[in-house]
C-alpha positions in Angstrom: 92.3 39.5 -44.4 91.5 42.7 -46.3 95.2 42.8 -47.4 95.2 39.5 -48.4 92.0 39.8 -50.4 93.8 43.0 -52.3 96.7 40.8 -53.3 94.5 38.2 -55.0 93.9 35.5 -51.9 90.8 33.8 -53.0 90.1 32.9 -49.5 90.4 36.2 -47.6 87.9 37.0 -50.5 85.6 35.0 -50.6 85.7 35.4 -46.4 85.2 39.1 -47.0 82.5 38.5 -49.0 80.5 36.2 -47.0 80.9 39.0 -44.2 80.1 41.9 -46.4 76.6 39.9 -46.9 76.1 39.4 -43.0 76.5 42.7 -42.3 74.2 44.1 -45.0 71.0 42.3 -43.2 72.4 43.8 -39.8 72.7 47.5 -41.1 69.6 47.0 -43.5 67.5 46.7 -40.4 69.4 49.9 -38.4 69.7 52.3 -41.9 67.0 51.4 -44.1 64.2 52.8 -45.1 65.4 56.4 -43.4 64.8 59.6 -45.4 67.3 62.1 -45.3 65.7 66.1 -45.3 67.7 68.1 -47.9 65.6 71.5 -48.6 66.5 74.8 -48.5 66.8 74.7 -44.3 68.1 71.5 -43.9 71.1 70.0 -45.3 72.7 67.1 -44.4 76.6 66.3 -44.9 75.9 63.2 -47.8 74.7 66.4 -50.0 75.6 65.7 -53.2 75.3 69.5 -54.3 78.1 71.7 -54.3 76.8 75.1 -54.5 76.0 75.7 -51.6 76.9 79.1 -50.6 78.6 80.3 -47.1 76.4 82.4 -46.3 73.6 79.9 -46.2 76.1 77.0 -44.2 78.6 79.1 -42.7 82.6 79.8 -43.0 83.0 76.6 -41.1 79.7 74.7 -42.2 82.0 74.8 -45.7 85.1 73.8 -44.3 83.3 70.5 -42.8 81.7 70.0 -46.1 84.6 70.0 -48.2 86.9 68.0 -45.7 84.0 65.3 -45.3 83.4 64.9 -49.1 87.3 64.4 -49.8 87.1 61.5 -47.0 88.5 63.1 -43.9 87.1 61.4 -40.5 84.4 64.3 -40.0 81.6 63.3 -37.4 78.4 63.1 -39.1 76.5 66.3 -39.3 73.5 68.2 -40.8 73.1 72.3 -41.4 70.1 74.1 -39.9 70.7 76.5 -42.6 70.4 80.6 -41.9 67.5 80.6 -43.7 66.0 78.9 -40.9 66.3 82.2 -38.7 63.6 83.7 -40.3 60.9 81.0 -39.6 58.2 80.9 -36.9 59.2 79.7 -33.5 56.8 76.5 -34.4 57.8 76.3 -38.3 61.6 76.6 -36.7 61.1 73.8 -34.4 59.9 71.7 -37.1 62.9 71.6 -39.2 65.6 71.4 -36.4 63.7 67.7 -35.9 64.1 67.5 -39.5 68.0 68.2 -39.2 68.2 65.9 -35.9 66.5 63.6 -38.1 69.2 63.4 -40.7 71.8 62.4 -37.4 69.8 59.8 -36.8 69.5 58.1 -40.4 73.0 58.5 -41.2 73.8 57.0 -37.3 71.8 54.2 -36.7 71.1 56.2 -33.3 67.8 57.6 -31.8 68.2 61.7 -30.1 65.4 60.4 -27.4 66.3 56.7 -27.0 67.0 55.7 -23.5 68.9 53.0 -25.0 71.4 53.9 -27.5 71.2 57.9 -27.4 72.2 60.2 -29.9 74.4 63.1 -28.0 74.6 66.2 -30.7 77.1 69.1 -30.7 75.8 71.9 -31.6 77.7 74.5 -33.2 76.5 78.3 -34.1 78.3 79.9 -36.8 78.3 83.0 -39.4 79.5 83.8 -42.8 82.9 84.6 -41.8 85.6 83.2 -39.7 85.4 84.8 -36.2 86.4 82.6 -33.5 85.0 81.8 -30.3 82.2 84.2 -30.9 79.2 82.3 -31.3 78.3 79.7 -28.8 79.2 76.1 -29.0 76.7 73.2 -26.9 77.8 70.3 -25.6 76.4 66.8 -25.2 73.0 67.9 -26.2 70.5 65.0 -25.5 71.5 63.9 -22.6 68.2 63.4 -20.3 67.5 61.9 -16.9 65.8 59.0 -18.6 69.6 57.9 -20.6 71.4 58.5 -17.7 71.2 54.5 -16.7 72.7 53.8 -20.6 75.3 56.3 -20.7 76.5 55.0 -17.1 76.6 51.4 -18.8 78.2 52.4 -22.2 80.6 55.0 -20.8 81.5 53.7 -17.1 80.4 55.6 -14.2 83.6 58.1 -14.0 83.0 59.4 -18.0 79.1 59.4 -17.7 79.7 61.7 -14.7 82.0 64.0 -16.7 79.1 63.6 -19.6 76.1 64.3 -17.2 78.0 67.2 -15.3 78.7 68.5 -18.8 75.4 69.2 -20.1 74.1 70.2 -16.8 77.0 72.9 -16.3 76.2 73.5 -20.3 72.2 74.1 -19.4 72.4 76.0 -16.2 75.2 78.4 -17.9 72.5 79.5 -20.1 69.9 79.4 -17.7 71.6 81.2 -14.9 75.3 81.6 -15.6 75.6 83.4 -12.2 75.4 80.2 -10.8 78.3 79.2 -12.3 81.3 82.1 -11.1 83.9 79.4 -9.5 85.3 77.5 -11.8 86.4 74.5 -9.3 83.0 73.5 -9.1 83.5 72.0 -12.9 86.8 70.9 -13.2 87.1 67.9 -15.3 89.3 66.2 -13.0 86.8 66.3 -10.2 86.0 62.7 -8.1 83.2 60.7 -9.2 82.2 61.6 -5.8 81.9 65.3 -6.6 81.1 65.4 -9.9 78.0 63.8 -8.7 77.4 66.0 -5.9 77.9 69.0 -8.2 75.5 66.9 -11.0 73.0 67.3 -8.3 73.4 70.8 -7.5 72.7 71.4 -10.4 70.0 69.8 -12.0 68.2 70.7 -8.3 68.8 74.3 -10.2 67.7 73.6 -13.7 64.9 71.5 -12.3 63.7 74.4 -10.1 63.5 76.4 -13.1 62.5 74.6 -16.0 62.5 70.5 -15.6 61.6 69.8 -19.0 65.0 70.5 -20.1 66.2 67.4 -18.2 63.4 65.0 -19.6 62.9 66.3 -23.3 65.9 66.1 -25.7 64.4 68.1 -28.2 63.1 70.6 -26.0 66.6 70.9 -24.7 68.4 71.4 -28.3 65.8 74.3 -29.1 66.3 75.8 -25.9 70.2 75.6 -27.4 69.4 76.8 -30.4 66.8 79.8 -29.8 69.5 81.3 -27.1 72.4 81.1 -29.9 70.1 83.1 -31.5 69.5 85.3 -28.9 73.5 85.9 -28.6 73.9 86.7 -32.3 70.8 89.7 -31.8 72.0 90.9 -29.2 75.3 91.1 -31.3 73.6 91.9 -34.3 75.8 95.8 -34.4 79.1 94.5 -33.7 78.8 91.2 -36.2 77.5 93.5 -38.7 80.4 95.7 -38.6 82.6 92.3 -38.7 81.1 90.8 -42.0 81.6 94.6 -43.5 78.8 96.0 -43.3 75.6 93.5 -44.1 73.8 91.6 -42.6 73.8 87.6 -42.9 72.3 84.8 -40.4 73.3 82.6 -38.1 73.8 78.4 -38.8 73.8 75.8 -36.5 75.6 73.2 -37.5 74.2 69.4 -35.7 77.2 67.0 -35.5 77.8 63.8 -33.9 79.1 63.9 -30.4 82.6 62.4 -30.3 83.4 61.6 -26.5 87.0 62.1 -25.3 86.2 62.3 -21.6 87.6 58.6 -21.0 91.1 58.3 -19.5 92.8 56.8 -22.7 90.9 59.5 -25.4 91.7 63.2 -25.3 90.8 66.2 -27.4 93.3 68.9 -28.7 94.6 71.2 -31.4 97.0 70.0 -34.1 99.2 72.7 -35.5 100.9 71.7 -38.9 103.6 74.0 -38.2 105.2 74.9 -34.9 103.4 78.7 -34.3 106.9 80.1 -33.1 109.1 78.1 -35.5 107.3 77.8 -38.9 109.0 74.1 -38.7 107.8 70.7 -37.3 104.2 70.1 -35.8 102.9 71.0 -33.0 100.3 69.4 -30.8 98.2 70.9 -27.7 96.5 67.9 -25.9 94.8 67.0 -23.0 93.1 63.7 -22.1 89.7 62.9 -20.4 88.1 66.5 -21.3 86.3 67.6 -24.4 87.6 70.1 -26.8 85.5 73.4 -25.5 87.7 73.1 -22.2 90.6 73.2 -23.9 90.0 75.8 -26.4 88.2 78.2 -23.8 91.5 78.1 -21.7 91.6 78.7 -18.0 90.3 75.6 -16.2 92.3 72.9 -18.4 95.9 73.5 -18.9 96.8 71.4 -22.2 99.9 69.4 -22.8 102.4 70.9 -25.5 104.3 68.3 -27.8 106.5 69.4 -30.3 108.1 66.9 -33.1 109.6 66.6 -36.7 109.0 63.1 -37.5 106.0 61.7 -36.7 107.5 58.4 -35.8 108.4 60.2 -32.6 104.1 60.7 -31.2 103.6 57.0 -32.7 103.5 55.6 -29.4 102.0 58.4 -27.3 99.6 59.6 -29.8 99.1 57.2 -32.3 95.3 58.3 -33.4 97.3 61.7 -35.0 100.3 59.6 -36.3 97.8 58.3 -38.4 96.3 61.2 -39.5 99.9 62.9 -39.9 100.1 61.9 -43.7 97.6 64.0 -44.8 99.1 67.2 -43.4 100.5 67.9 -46.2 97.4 68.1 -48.7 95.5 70.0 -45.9 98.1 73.1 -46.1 97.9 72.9 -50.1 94.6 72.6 -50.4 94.1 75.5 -47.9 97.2 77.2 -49.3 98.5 77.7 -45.7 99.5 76.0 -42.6 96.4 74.8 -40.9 94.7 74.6 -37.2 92.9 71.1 -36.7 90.9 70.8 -33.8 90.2 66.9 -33.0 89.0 64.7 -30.6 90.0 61.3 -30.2 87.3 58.5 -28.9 89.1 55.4 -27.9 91.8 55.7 -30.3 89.6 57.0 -33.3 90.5 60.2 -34.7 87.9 62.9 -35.9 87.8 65.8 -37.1 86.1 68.9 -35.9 87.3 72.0 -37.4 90.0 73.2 -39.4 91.2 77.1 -40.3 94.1 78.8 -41.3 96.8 78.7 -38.5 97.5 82.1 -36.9 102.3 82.2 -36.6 104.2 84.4 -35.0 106.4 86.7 -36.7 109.4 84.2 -37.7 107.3 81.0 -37.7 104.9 82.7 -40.4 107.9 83.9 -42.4 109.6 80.5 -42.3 106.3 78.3 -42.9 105.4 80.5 -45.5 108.7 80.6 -47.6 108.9 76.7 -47.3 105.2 76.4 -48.8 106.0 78.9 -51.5 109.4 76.9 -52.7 107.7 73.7 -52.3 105.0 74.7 -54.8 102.2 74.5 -52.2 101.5 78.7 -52.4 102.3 81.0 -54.9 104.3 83.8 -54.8 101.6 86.2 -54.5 100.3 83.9 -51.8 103.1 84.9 -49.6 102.5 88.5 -49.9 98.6 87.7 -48.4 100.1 85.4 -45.2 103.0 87.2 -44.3 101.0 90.7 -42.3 102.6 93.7 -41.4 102.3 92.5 -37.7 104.6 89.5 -38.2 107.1 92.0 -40.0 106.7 94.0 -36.7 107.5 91.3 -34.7 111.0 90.4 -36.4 111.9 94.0 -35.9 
């Protein structure tokens, strides 16, 4: 219909319209009248200023920026800026609502509904690109009181992985001791044990401190004063990292994109095959989420190389889409790129993207094809290709 109305089908257009106006007096009742924080600790991703500096949102707080504003499918999101380090705990506490908030206005969801929750990842990062560093949390917002929704939105097998989740995601914070043998969080465990091993461990949590399984905001600051607590008690080495000075901590609030269910996964897309320097490269596995693929050990990815992307259409059909666009990523980042993604029931979104890290003959080759397809210049080359790659030919 949408096709049709483009080519002039007065129909399909005025069919379009007449839907267009049904659906304004659904969303005007979800969406209006919500207020979105923008201040100098909050800043949502609709931000219509761009001078915003890294240091205030972080080496990957820009990146989501700039892919969201030029239309990429980035999940909603909303900086708690590095300003907000310096707050009290109370004045702190107030403006990580505020940034929740945002989610919520831009979502249509509610963080403490028992109905339609809002689950948040939360994301700590610096100044600087230094990977898997600072701490990444999981399903944040998920309470004993949404349990009964999240079973009826998600089916019991996903909402097990999603409760297990955030219960291995609290107690790993709370006692990480607890949590030495791997097997006991597998994401391919029964629905049988992952509910025995649900149990466990909210017994645990609930020994300790119960309100973090009955108070989603409570539970998001415990998140967020502990990522604090990791960056001071790396305050020396992430000092010596950003050369010298001394710059805050984000924490980026983003929509949770589920790929726990059978038919989603979550992965990394390579634009160019690391050992290669030609064709893509994907790393996939289905029914986790991302974190347990890109901590390693527990989930062992699928690898799937390919030169035409007519060849994942029917396997992966969520990147086939976004395939396309490869090709403006690495000139607009003057480089092959790193995407990590998730894919929700056959929606694609992106939730990071950096600079792609080759070996020694894929970097030269990936490099030398940018440069002579006027994607890099010349002195481009001479910052990608490092000594080490060099090395590695020899």
């Amino acid at each position: 219909m949408i096709l049709a109305a483009k080519s002039g089908d007065q129909n399909s257009i005025n069919l379009l319209g007449k839907k267009r106006d049904e659906l304004s007096l659904v969303y005007s009742g979800v969406f209006g009248d919500r207020e979105i924080t923008e201040n100098g600790f909050v800043i949502p991703c609709s931000t219509e200023k761009d001078d915003y500096k890294r240091t205030l949102i972080s080496c990957k707080g820009n990146t989501l920026l700039d892919l969201s504003r030029k239309g990429y499918p980035v999940p909603n999101f909303t900086f708690l800026t590095s300003n907000a380090y310096e707050l009290s705990v109370n004045d702190s506490f107030t403006q990580m609502v505020a940034a929740i908030k945002n989610i919520e206005a831009l979502t249509g969801q509610k963080f403490a509904s028992a109905k339609d929750p809002l689950l948040l990842a939360m994301r700590c990062a610096m100044p600087i690109y230094i990977p898997g560093f600072m701490p990444t949390y999981l399903n944040v917002g998920v309470i004993k009181s949404n349990y009964g929704f999240i079973r009826l939105r998600y089916g019991d097998e996903v909402a097990s992985r999603i409760i297990l989740n955030n219960l291995k995601t609290i107690l790993s914070v709370l006692d990480p001791t607890l949590l030495k043998n791997p097997d006991v969080y597998r994401p391919d465990l029964s629905l049988g044990k992952n509910r025995y091993v649900s149990q466990l461990f909210s017994d645990a949590i609930e020994k300790r401190d119960p309100q973090l399984l009955n108070d989603p905001y409570y539970q998001a600051f415990f998140f967020l004063r502990k990522a604090y607590g990791i960056y001071e008690n790396n305050a020396m080495l992430l000092r010596s990292l950003m050369g010298g000075r001394d710059f805050y901590p984000t924490m980026i609030f983003q929509k949770m994109i589920c790929s726990a269910h059978d038919d989603s996964y979550a992965g990394v897309f390579y634009s160019r095959n690391i050992r290669e320097g030609f064709g893509m490269h994907l790393k996939t596995a289905k029914g986790v989420f991302g974190d347990e693929i890109m901590t390693g050990g527990v989930v062992v990815p699928v690898e799937t190389y390919f030169t035409d992307r007519n060849q994942i259409k029917n396997g992966f059909p969520a990147v086939h889409h976004i395939c396309p666009k490869i090709g403006a990523l690495e000139e607009d980042n003057a480089s092959p790129v790193t995407i990590e993604f998730a894919v929700e029931e056959g929606e694609f979104a992106m939730l990071q993207l950096n600079e792609s890290t080759l070996d020694g003959f894929g970097a030269l080759r990936a490099t030398m094809d940018l440069c002579r397809s006027g994607k890099i210049t010349r002195k481009r080359v001479t910052e990608l290709i490092k000594p080490y790659h060099l090395k590695m030919l020899e």
